[in-house]
Each structure stands twice: as structure tokens, then as C-alpha cells.
N, C-alpha and C positions, 0 to 999 in steps of 0.2 A: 635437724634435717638439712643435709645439702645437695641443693638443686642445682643443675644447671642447665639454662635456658638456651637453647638454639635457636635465633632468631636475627632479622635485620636490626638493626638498633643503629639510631640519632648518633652522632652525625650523618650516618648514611640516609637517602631517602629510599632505598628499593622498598619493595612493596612488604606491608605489613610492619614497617619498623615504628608508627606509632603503638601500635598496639601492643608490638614487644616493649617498647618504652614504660607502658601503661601498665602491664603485669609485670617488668621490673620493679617499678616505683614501687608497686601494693603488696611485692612479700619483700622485699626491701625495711617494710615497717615493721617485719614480725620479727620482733629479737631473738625467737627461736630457730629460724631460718640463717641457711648461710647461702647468698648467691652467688655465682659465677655467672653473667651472661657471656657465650661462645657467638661471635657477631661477625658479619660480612664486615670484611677487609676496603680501607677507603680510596679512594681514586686519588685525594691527593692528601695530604697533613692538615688536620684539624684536630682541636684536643679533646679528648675525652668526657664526657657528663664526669663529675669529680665523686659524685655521691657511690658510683657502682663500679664494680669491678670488672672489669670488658679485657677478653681477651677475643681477639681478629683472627679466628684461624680458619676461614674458608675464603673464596674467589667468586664470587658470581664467574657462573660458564666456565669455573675449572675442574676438569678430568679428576683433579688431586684429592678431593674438598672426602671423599670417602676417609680415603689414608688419614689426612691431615685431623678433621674431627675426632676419629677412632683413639687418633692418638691423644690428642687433648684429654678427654673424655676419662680415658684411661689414667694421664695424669693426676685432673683434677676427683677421681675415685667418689662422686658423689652418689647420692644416695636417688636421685632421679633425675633422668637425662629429660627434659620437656622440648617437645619440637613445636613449635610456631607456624606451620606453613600454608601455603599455596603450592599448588603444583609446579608453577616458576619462580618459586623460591631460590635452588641453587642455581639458576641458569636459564634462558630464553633460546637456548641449542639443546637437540633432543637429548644426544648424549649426557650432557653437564647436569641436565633438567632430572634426567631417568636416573642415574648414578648418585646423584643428591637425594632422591626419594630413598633410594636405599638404604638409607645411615639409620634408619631408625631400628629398623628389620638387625641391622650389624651390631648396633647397640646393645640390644637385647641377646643376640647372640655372645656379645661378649660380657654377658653374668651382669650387665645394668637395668634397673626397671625404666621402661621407658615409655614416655605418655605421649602422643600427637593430638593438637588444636589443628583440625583439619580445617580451614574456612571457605572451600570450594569441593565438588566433584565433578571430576573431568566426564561425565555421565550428564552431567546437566547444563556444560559448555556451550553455546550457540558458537561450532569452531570457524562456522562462515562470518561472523561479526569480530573471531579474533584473530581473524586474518593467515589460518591456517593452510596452508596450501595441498597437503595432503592428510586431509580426514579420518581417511579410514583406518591409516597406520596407525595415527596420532590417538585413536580412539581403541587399536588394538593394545598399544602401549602405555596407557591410560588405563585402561582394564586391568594389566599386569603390574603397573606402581599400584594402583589402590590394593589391589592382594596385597603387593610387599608392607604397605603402609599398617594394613592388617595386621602384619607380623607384629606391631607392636603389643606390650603388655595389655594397653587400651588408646583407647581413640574418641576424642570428642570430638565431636559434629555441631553445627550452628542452627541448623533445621532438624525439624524430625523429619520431615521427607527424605534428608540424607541418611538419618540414620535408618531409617525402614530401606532404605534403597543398600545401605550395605551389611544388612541384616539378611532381606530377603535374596536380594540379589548372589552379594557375593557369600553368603552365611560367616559373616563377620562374629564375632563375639567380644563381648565387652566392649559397646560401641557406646556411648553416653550422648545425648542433647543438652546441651548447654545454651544461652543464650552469650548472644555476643558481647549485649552488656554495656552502657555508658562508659565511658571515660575519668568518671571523675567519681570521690566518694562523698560526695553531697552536692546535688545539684540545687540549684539557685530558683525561686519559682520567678518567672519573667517577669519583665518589668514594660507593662504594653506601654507606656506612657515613650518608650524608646522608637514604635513601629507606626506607620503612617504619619510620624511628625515629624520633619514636614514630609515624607514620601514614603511611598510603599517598596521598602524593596524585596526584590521578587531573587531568590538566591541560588546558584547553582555551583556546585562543588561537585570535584572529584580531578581525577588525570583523564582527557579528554584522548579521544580520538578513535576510538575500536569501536565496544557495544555501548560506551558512553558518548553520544555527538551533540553538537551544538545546533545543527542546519533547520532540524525540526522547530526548538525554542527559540531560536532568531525568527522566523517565518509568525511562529505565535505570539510574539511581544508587536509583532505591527500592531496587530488587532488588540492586542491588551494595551496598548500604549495610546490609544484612540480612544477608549470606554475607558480609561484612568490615567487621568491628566500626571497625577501626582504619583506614578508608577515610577522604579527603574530597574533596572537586572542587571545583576551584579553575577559575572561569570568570575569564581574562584579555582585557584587550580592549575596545573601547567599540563602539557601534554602527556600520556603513555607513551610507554620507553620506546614502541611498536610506530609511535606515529610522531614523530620530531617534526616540529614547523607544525603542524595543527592548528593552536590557538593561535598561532601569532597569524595565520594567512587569515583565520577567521576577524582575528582583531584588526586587520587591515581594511575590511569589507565598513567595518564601520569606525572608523577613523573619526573625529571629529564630531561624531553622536555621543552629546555629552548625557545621554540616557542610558546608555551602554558603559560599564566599566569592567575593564579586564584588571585581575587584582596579581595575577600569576602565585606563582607559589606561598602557602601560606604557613609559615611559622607556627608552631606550638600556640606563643604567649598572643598569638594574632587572635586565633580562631573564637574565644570569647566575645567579643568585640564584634566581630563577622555575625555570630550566630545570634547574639543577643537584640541584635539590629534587625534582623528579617524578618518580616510581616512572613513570610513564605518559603520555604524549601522545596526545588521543583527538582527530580531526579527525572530526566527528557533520556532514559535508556530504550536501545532495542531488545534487550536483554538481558540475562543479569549471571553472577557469579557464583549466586550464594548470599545471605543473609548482608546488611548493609552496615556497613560502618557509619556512612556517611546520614543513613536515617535514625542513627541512636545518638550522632553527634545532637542532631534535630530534638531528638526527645530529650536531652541534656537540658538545650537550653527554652524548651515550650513551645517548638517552631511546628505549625502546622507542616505537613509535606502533599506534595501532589505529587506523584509514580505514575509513571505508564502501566497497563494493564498485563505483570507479570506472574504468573504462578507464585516465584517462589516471594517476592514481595508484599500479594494477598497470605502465602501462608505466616508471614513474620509477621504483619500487622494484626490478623485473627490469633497465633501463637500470643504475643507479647504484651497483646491490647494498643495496639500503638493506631492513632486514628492518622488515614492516608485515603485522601480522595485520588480516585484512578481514572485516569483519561484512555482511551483507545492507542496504542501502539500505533505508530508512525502518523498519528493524524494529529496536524497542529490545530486545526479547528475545535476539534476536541479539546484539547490542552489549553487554547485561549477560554475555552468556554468556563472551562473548571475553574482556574483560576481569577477569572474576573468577579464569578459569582461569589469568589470565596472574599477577594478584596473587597465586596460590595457586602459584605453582612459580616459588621463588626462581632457576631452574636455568636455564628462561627465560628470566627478566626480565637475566639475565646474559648470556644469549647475545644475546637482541637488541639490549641496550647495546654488548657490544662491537664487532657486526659493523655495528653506524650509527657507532659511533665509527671502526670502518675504513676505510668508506665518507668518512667525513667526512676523513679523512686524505688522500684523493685527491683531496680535490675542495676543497681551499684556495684563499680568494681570490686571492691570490698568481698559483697555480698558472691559477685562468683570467683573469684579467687579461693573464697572461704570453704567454695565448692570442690575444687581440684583436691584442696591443701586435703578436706577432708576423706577423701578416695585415696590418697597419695599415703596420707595416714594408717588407713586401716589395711592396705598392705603393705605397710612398715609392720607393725602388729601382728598380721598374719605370717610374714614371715618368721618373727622372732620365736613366733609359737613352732617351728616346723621342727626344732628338735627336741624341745620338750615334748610334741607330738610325737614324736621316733622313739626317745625312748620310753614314755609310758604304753605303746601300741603292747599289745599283748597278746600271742600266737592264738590263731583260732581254737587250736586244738583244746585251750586248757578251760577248762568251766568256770563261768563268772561266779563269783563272792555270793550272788544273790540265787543263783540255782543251787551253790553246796548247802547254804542255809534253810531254803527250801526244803531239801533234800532229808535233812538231819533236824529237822522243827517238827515236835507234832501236829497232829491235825488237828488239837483245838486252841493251837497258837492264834491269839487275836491279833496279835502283829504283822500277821503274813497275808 
């Protein structure tokens, strides 16, 4: 079978390119597979991962990015075009944004089976937290890409709220829930002997600045920094593309608070080391995008998590099994509370390492990879039946084999 992936891909950073990294690497290992990933074009020269085949044929925010993939696509004649997106996938300018959802819908038009890894709906956006200045367009246009995205052969979702929502709402068909899935394919069961010795650190990951902010979690580590001598908070991550200068004005507020550490962008071969460290995973959002990357990192490595009090983050913790104590939205008092109690009972911070570490054990890249491959498969199959279906089909007109026999059998044939 050959696939080829549409997606951001290492060296670049735009969004989602670990993840297309991570569904590279894992059909990468199937000798039966051939891939192509088709990746965002780089800002400046850097060399290629050496193991995969990457060919750059789109622009973040270019007009072109329809024509230019069609064509590729068309080259490379594979047997499944797979889209990796977010809705600012192609672009953070309406046009470039709207025109890039389109490729998939084109795809498909042009005689390719084509699958989308949807991991957002712009239906469940808080667009006041993404900084969106006009809503209602944004939301009418929003409505019309998820149709087009529709057009696809099929479509996986990361929530089942999404997929009920483009089930019932837009009456999508062949909408699939998938889980979003660790990273890795055998996680490591933690090693506590790493966490509270000598300090608790308390860890916060992601691209800062929209519906993910700091202002809240600064405000709540006074008061956990007071009740736990031996705490510190480790802010990972660099700003959204949306908010340039973010962490750095916030890492200026506390300059010289050697309790505080800003780590900025974090490497691949880093994030181990990061995660396997953390007493705590705290995600201080005012909202959310969709299903969490950054809390299946956590259940990777056995890391408790505290969330703000989100819908779609209660439905992915009750969905996946993944244990996540919830504090009240915008309120840091809440947030210190949760946390200090959580650093305060060793007995805890055990049980929710190991029940994310359980959880994480279901949900191996591997294991959903193996998911697509198999869907992707059986219409491989289906198709090839479709003309051996054509020419055995047999006019209605003409009487089956089992009525002429009938027909011409006596009545006290015991075989009939």
C-alpha cells in the first residue's frame, strides 16, 4: 500500500508536526507500506530526518498550496492521500486557511481515497480566547470547511463529542473516534524515585499565549510555593504563532526567582527527561481545542495532570480512563488547592501515575495506527471486489439457479 501523508513534519515546527512525525515513524516500520510524507516548506535550510522520504510542496498562507499538492499527489499516484489537520493547518489568513481545507474534498475528486485526522472543530473554538476578531464570519466559514472536509472518503475525530456533533449536526458519514494515542510504542512504567527528590516539580507545557496563559498559574504557585517548601514550576514551551513575546514578558516578571524556570522550546530527544521528572502536569487553560496532546504525553510517562474544569477534557479523561483532577476555570485558588493536596499525599500522586500509565498502555501508537491501516485496508479490498462485482451481477429479469430447481424438483424432494 502507498500512502501519502499530508502533514507539518520536523524540521518544521507549525502545528501538529510531532504528531505527523509520530504516524511517520510507525508505518515507516511496516515493510508492507510505502510512504511519502508531502510537508510544509521550511523558512530557512535545514536537512531532512534521513530515514523518510519528505517531499515540501505547500506554504503556510499560500493561495498556491490547492494546485501545488493536487499536483504532487497526482505524481506520487498512491493508494491513500492521509490529511493530518487542524483548521490552521494551511495558513493563519482566512483565504490560505479556507483553500488548504479544501485539498482533501479535491483529492477525492480527483479518483484518490482520501482519509482526514481532524484533531479540532471549529464548532467547539472559544474564538474569543483565539483572538479572532470577526466570529460570526469565522464561524459561518467554519461551518462550510467542515462540509468540505466531509467530502472526504472518511474522517477521524479525537472525541466522540466530535464525531456526534458531525454526525448529527452536519449528517456526516463515515465519521470514525479514534483516540489520539501516546507517542511512543511502549511506554516505560515511572520511576517515582525521580519526583519530589529533591523537589516537586510542578510542569507546564504547550505554546502559550491564546486559550493556553500563564497569568493564572503564576498567581497559584505563590500560594503552592508557601505550603511546599520543596516545589518549583517548570514553564515548558515557547509562545503561539498568534502571540510572539508572551513567555519572554512573562519570564521577565520573574527574573531571578530561582523557583521559576522557563525552559523555551523543547526538542523531541528533550521531552523524556522533562516528563519523567514531574511530580505534576498542570494544563492552567481557559479552554480547549479538542482532545490533548500534551495530556497523553503525561500518561506516556505516569504524570498525574490537574486541568481546568473543561468539557471536552472531562469527556477525554471518562473516554480514555486517564485520571485528571479538575480545578475551577479562571480561579487560581482553586488550582493552588488542588495541587498542593495532590503534592501532600504521596498515595495519590501513585495512583494517578499508575492509572495514566494504564491508560497509556492502551492507547500505543502502534495499537492506533494499526487502526487506520486496518479501515484503509478493507477499502483496498472493497474496491478490488468492485469488478468482479460487475461482472457477476446478473439482470433481474433472469431467475435464480435456486427457483429453476425448485421449479423442476418434485414435491417429495428431501433436499429442497
Amino acid at each position: 500500500m502507498k500512502i501519502c501523508l499530508v502533514t507539518a513534519f520536523p524540521p518544521s515546527r507549525r502545528g501538529l508536526n510531532e504528531y505527523g512525525y509520530h504516524i511517520a515513524r510507525e508505518l515507516q516500520r511496516d515493510p508492507l507500506l510505502s510512504l511519502t510524507v508531502l510537508a510544509d516548506e521550511l523558512g530557512t535550510s535545514e536537512p531532512e530526518l534521513p530515514e523518510f522520504d519528505v517531499v515540501r510542496c505547500w506554504q503556510f498562507n499560500a493561495l498556491s498550496n490547492p494546485t501545488r499538492l493536487l499536483q504532487t499527489i497526482r505524481e506520487c499516484r498512491p493508494d491513500v492521500v492521509w490529511f493530518n489537520l487542524l483548521f490552521s493547518t494551511f495558513g493563519d489568513q482566512p483565504l490560505a486557511a479556507f483553500g488548504g481545507l479544501s485539498i482533501p474534498l479535491l483529492s477525492r475528486i480527483a479518483g484518490f481515497y482520501t482519509h482526514v485526522t481532524l484533531h479540532h472543530l471549529m464548532d467547539n473554538i472559544n474564538l474569543a480566547d483565539a483572538g479572532v476578531r470577526f466570529p460570526r464570519i469565522y464561524r459561518l466559514a467554519g461551518s462550510i470547511a467542515t462540509r468540505m472536509l466531509l467530502g472526504a472518503n472518511s474522517i477521524s475525530v479525537l472525541l466522540p463529542a466530535y464525531r456526534r456533533t458531525l454526525m448529527e449536526k452536519y449528517r456526516g458519514e463515515n465519521v470514525h473516534f479514534r483516540a489520539h494515542g501516546i507517542l511512543s510504542a511502549r511506554p516505560e512504567y515511572p520511576d517515582f524515585s525521580k519526583r519530589g527528590n529533591p523537589e516537586h516539580r510542578i510542569l507546564a507545557f504547550g505554546k502559550w499565549g491564546t486559550y493556553k496563559r500563564l497569568e493564572l498559574l503564576m498567581e497559584a504557585f505563590d500560594a503552592i510555593a508557601s505550603a511546599i517548601p520543596n516545589s518549583k514550576l517548570v514553564i515548558a514551551g515557547s509562545d503561539h504563532p498568534m502571540t510572539p513575546g508572551y513567555v519572554e514578558n512573562i519570564a521577565r516578571q520573574y527574573k531571578g526567582n530561582n523557583r521559576v524556570v522557563f525552559t523555551g522550546y523543547v526538542a523531541e530527544e528533550q521531552i523524556p527527561e522533562l516528563f519523567s521528572t514531574a511530580s505534576v502536569l498542570v494544563m492552567p487553560y481557559s479552554s480547549a481545542t479538542g482532545s490533548s496532546g500534551v495530556a497523553h504525553l503525561a500518561c506516556e510517562y505516569g504524570v498525574p495532570i490537574i486541568s481546568a474544569d473543561i468539557a471536552d477534557f472531562r469527556e477525554m479523561g471518562d473516554d480514555e480512563g486517564i485520571a485528571i483532577d479538575f480545578y475551577n476555570v479562571g480561579h487560581p485558588g482553586s488550582l493552588a488547592g488542588r495541587i498542593i493536596d495532590l503534592l501532600k499525599s504521596p498515595e495519590r500522586q501513585t495512583q494517578m501515575a499508575e492509572q495514566n500509565f494504564s491508560a497509556a498502555l492502551r492507547m500505543t501508537m502502534p495499537q492506533i495506527i494499526r487502526s487506520y491501516l486496518r479501515s484503509f485496508t478493507l477499502y483496498q479490498k472493497a474496491k478490488a471486489m468492485e469488478p468482479i462485482s460487475r461482472f457477476r451481477r446478473i439482470p433481474g429479469w433472469v431467475p435464480s439457479r435456486s427457483t429453476i430447481f425448485r421449479a423442476a424438483a418434485p414435491r417429495w424432494a428431501p433436499w429442497m
